[in-house]
C-alpha positions in Angstrom: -18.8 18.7 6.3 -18.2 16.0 3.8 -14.4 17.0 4.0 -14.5 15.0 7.6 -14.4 11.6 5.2 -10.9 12.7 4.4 -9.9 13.0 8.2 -11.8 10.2 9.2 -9.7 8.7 6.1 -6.2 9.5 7.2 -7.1 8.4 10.9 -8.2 4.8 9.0 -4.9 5.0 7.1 -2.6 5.7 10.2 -4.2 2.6 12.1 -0.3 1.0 12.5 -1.7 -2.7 12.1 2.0 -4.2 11.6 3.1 -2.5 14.5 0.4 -3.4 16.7 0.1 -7.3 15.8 3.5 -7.8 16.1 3.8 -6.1 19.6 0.6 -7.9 20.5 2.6 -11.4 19.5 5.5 -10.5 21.5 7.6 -10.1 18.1 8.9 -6.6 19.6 8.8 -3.4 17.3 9.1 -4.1 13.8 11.0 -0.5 13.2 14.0 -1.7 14.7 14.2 -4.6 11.9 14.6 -4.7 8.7 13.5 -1.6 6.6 11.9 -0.3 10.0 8.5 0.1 7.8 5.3 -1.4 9.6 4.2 -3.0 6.5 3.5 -6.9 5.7 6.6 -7.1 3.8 8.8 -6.2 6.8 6.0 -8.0 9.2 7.5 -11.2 7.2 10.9 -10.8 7.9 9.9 -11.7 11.7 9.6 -15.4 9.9 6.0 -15.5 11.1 3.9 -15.6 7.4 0.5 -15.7 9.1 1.1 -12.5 10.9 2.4 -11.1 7.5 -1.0 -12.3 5.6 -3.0 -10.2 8.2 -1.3 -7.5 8.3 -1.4 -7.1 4.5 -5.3 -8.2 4.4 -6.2 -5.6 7.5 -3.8 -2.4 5.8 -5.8 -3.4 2.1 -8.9 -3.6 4.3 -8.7 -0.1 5.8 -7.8 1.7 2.5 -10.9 0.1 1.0 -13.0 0.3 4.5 -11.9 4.5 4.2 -13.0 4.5 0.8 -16.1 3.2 1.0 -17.5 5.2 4.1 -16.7 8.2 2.1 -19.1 6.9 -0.8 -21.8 8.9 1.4 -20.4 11.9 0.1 -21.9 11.3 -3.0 -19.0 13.9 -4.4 -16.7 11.8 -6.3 -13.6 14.5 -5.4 -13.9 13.8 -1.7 -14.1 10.0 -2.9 -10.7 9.9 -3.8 -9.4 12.5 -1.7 -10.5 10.1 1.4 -8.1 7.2 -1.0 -5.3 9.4 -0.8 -5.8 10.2 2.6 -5.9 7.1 4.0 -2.4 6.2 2.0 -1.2 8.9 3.2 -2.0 7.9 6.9 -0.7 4.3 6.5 2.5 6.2 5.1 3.0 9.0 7.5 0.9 7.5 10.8 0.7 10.4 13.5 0.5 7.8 15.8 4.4 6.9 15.1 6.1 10.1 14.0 5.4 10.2 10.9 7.2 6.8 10.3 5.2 4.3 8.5 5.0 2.0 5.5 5.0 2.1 2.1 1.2 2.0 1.0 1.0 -0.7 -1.1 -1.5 -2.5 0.0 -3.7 0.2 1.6 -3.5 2.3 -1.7 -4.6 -1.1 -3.5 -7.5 -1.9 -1.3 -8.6 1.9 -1.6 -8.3 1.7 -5.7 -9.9 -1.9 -5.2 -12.7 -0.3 -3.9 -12.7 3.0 -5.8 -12.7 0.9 -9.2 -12.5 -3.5 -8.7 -11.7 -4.1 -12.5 -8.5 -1.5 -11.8 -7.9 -3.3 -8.2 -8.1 -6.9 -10.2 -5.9 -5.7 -13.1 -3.4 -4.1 -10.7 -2.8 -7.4 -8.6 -2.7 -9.8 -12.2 0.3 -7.3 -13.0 1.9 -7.5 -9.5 1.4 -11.7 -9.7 3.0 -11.8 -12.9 6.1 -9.5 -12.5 6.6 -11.4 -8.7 6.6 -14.9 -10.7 9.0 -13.7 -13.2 11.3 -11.9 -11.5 10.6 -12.5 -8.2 11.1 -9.2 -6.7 8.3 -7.7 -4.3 9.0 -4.7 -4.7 9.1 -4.5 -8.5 5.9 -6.0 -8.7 5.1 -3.5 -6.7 6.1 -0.8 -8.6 5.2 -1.7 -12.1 1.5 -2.3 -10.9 1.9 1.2 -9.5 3.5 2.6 -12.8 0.7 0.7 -14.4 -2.2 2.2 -13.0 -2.3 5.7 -14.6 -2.4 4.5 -17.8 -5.2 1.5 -17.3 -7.5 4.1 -15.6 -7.2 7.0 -18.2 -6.5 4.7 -21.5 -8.8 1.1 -20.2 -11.1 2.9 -18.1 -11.6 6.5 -19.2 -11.4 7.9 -16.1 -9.4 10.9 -15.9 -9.8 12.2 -12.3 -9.2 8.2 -11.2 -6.0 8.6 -13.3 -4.5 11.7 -11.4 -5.4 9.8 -8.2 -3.4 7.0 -9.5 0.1 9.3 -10.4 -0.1 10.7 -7.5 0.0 7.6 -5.3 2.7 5.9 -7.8 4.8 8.7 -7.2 4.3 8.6 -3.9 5.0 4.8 -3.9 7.8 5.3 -5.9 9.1 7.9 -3.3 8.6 4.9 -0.5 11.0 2.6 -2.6 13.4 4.4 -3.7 15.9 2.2 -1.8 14.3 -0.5 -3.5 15.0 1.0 -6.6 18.4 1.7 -6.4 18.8 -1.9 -4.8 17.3 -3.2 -8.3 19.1 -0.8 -10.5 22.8 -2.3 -8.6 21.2 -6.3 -8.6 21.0 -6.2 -5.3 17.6 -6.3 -4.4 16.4 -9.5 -2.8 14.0 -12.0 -4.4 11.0 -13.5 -3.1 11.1 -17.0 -1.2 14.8 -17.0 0.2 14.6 -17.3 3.5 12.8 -15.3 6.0 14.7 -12.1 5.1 14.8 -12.4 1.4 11.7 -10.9 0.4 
């Protein structure tokens, strides 16, 4: 029965937190702005930063709560399948059609958990690219891009490794706007104004 960690997972993962705080504050539903994702980047383009910074603490928290439930197990493959999972539910909530964010900080709360020196590593990368370049998104992506290689090639973990290509390509999936945006120079950069994240 230790494939329930994997459900209970995905139901951790499809908690809307975004959604839900943002209802709660009388903010409306943060679908019909912005990129319509429930995340803490589009949380932020309400203008309120404090309801942002808990909505991206409580959607790393429930990757990394999912994660480590599932360390009961004791089987390392439903481990990560429970990660995945619970990305997966943040991405594709049942709760809201299918129509949810783009996993960022969920996946890196359940890779935080999974493996801390990878989680650590993963956010020094996102820090650095965001001060440089000052695009969310590709911090984003090139911690993302990152991550296979740290776990196989730093870490030596190979099954960590597949978990980590499969959720870059599925974050990669979730921005593809963003990537085209930074491909034509239109992508916005962080701190300009409310909307330009």
């Amino acid at each position: 029965m230790d494939i329930l960690f994997i459900f209970l997972g995905y139901l951790l993962g499809s908690i809307p937190f975004g959604f839900l705080l943002t209802r709660a504050a009388g903010l409306g539903d943060i679908r019909s702005i912005g990129s319509g994702n429930i995340g803490a980047t589009n949380v932020l383009r309400t203008g309120n930063k404090g309801l942002a910074a808990l909505t991206l603490l409580l959607d790393a928290l429930k990757g990394a709560l999912a994660v480590w439930l599932s360390f009961q197990s004791g089987d390392a493959e439903i481990i990560l399948g429970t990660g995945l999972a619970a990305v997966a539910g943040h991405m594709y909530p049942v709760w809201l059609r299918f129509r949810g964010g783009k996993g960022v900080a969920t996946a890196l709360g359940a890779l935080g958990m999974l493996m801390p020196l990878l989680g650590l590593a993963m956010i020094g990368i996102w820090l650095g690219v965001a001060v440089i370049f000052r695009r969310s998104s590709l911090a984003a992506l090139s911690a993302f891009g990152a991550s296979p290689v740290l776990a196989l090639l730093w870490l030596g973990d190979e099954k960590l490794a597949v978990l980590c290509l499969i959720l870059a390509v599925l974050i990669f999936w979730k921005h593809r706007g963003n990537i085209a945006r930074l491909i034509n120079g239109q992508e916005p950069r962080i701190g300009f104004g409310k909307n330009k994240i």
